[in-house]
N, C-alpha and C positions, 0 to 999 in steps of 0.2 A: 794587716797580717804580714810578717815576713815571707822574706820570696825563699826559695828553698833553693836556688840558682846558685851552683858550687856546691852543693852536699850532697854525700850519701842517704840515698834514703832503704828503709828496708819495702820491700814490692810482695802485697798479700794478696793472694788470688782466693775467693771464696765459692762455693755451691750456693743454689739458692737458697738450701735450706740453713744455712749460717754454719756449713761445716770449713773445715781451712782443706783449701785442695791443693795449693802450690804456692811456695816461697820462694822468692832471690833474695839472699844477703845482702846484696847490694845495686844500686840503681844509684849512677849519677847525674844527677837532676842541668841540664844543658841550660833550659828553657823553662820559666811559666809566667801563664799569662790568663785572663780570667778565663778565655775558651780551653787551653789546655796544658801539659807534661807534655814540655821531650826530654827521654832520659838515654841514657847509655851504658848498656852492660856488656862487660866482654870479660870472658874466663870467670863467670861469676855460680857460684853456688848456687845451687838450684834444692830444695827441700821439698817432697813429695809426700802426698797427707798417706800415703802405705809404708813411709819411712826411707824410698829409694831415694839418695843423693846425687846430684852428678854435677858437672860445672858446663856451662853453654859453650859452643867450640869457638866462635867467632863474633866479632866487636856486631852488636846491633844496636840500631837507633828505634828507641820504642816511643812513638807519640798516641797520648793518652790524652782524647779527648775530655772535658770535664761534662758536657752535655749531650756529649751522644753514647748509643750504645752498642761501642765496638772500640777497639785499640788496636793501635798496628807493629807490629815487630818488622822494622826494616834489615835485615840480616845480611852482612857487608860479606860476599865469598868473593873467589879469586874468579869467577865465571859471572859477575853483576851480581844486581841485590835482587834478593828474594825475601816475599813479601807473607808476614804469617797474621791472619787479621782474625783476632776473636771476636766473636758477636758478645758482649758482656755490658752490664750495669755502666753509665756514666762512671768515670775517675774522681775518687775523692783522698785527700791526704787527710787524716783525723790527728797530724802532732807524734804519731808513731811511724806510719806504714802507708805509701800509694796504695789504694785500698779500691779491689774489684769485684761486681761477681761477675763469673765465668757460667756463660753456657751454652756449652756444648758446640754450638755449630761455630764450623770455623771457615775460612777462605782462604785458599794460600796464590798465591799470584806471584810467577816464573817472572824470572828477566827478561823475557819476551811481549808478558801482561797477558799470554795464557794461565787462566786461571781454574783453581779445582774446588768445587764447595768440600767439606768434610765433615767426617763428623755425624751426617743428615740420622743415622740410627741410635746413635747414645743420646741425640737430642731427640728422637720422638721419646725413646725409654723414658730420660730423665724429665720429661714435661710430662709425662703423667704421674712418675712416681713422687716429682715434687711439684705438682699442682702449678705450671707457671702460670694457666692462665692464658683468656685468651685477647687480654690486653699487651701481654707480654710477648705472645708467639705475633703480634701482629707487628708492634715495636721492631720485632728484630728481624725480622724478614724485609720489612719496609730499609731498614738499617742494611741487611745482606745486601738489596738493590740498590741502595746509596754508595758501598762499597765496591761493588762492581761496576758502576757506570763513572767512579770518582778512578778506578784501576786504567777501564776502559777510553778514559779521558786524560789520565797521565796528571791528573790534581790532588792536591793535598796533599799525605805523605808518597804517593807513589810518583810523583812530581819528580824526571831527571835531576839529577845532582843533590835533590835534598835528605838524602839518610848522608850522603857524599861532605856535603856541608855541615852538618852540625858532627859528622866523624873530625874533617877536618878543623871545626871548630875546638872539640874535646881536647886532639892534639895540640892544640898552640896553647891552650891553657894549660893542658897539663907539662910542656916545655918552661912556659912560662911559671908553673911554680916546684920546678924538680931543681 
């Protein structure tokens, strides 16, 4: 399989039930490797399944694991990086679109690695109304606790300097071909 490392790719966020809930026009792919996506969006279109369009304000580094169930939005601000982590479906690239589903519960985690769960009420709503399951609600909750103790511990993407590094990385390549 080709790597997708230097291209655009389009980013589809889905519901469980196969509806489209959120698009980015654009995602560029830093990193892959068999465990996962790191990509990078900044000033990028964003397409909402009620039709609201808007563009993201600042450069983040998004790593999308391919076997777990959650992805991380590392969001580079002028105050450190804040950290936006969806509980979602393993990342799959299908030849179109970085391809997820999203549900519902989310974790966001300050510059500091205080952290806030969200979300906890659209995710009881939408687990009954679209049957996850309670292989699913076990999955991600075990997954919520891997992410907080991975925040808690300062590993994986929330690891000092690494949204830092692969920003840093994006700019020398994209020097390198302007």
């Amino acid at each position: 399989m080709q790597s997708l490392v230097g291209e655009d790719v389009l980013i589809h966020c889905y519901k469980h039930d196969g509806s489209i809930h959120r698009c980015w026009n654009k995602g560029h792919v830093l990193e892959e490797t068999n465990q996962h996506f790191i990509v990078i969006n900044n000033r990028t279109l964003v397409s909402e399944s009620d039709g609201r369009k808007w563009y993201t304000r600042e450069p983040a580094i998004w790593y999308f694991p391919k076997n777990q169930w959650y992805n991380v939005i590392c969001m580079i601000r002028k105050n450190g990086v804040h950290f936006y982590c969806n509980l979602a479906s393993p990342t799959l690239y299908d030849g179109q679109a970085i391809k997820y589903i999203d549900y519902d519960l989310d974790l966001k985690v300050f510059p500091d690695y205080k952290y806030r769960i969200l979300d906890e009420e659209e995710y009881l709503q939408n687990s009954q109304k679209m049957q996850y399951g309670k292989d699913i609600d076990a999955i991600l909750h075990e997954q919520l606790d891997l992410l907080i103790n991975q925040a808690m511990d300062m590993a994986g993407p929330f690891r000092p300097g690494f949204a830092q590094y692969w920003y840093q990385q994006y700019q020398q390549s994209s020097r390198r071909h302007s």
